[in-house]
N, C-alpha and C positions, 0 to 999 in steps of 0.2 A: 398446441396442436402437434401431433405425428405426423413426419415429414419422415417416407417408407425409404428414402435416401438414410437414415440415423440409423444406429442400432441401439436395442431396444433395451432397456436397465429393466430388471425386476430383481426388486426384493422379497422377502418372505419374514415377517417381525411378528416374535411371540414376548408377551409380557405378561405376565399372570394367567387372566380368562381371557386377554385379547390375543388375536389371531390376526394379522391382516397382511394383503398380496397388496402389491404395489407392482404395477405392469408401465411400461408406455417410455415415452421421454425422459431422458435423464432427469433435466430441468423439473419437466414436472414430476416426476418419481422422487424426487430429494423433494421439493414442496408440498407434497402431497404427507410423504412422511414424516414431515416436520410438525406440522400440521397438526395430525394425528397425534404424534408424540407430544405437543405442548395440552392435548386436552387429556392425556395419560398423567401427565406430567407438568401441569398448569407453573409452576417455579421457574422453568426454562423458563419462560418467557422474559420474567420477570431477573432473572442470571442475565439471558442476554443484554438487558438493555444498561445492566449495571457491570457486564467485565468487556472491558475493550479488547477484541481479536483482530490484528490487522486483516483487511480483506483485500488479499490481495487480485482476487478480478476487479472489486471498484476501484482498487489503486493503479492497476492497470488500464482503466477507462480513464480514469483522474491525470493520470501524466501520461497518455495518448497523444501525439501531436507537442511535448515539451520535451521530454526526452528521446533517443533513440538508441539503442546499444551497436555499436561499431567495430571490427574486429581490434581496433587501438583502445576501445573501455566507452566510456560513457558520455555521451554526447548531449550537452541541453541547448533544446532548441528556442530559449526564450534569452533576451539579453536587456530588456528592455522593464525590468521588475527591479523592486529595492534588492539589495545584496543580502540582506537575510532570506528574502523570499526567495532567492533565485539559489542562496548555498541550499535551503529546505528543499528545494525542487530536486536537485542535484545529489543531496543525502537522501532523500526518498527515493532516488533512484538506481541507489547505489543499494540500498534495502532489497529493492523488488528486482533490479538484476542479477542480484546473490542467489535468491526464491528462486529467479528461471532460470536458473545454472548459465546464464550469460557474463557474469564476473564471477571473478575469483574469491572474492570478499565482499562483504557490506562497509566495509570502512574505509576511509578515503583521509589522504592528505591536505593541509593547509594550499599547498601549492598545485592539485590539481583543483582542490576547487575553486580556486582564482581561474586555473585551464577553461576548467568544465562552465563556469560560470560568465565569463568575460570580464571576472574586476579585479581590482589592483590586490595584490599580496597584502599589501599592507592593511587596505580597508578588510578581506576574510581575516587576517590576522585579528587584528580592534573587535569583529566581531565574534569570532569564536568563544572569547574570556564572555563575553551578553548572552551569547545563546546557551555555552554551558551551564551559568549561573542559573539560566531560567528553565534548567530543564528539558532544552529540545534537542539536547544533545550530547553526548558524552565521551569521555578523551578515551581511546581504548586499548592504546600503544602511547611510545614519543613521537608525537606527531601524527596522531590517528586518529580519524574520529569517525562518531557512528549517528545514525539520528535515534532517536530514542520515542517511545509509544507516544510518548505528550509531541513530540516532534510531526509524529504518522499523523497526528489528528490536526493538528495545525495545517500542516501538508494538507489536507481537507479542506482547512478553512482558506485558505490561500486560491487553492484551484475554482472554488465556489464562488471566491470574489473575482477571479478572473475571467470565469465564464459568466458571471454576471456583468462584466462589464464590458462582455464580448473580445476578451482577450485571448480565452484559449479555446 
């Protein structure tokens, strides 16, 4: 619905013999034209469900309430999760405050994420060589690291289980 408080998105989309206006709500003007465009273009759909693009508004609803950006960096507000789940929390958040030009980088150190996380050096240390091996994460400097697309998705399945079990 149109709330005369918004301003108002139109589009105008030509593709062969289609022609079509697209007026009203952001929100609804992007759906409305996607829409359109998947019955032009029936394969979208089917691209989408098979290439993983981080989304970063759901990632931003996902780590709501776990992270917070601070003018000293990155802040996680969970301390009470396994040490892999709580580094993923923490690399995902270092992802999506690069995205909102709130940090400087997406990559982060062995020793801030024991900071950012609340665990001992030694146990992020142990775990870093697990998570690189499996993927969810990758060295991108000496001593730097990044979380990686299998990582973003994981990051999903973590905050899922957390709100599942009314943890976040």
């Amino acid at each position: 619905m149109y709330d005369e408080g918004k301003s108002l998105m139109k589009v105008h989309v030509e593709y062969g013999d289609l022609k079509e206006d697209f007026e009203g709500d952001p929100d609804d003007v992007v759906r409305a034209f996607l829409t359109s465009l998947s019955k032009v273009y029936p394969s979208l759909e089917v691209v989408k469900k098979l290439v993983f693009q981080p989304n970063l508004s759901k990632l931003t609803d996902d780590l709501a309430g776990l992270v917070k950006f601070a003018p000293e960096g990155l802040l996680v507000m969970t301390s009470d999760v396994p040490s892999e789940e709580a580094m993923i929390i923490s690399l995902a958040g270092s992802y999506l405050g690069h995205r909102l030009g709130q940090l400087d980088s997406d990559d982060t150190s062995a020793n801030n994420l024991a900071k950012t996380t609340g665990k001992a050096l030694k146990t992020i240390s142990n775990q870093l060589a697990w998570m690189i091996d499996d993927g969810i994460i990758e060295r991108v400097g000496r001593g730097q690291y990044r979380i990686t697309s299998l990582g973003l998705i994981r990051c999903e399945q973590i905050v899922e289980k957390m709100r599942t079990r009314g943890e976040a």
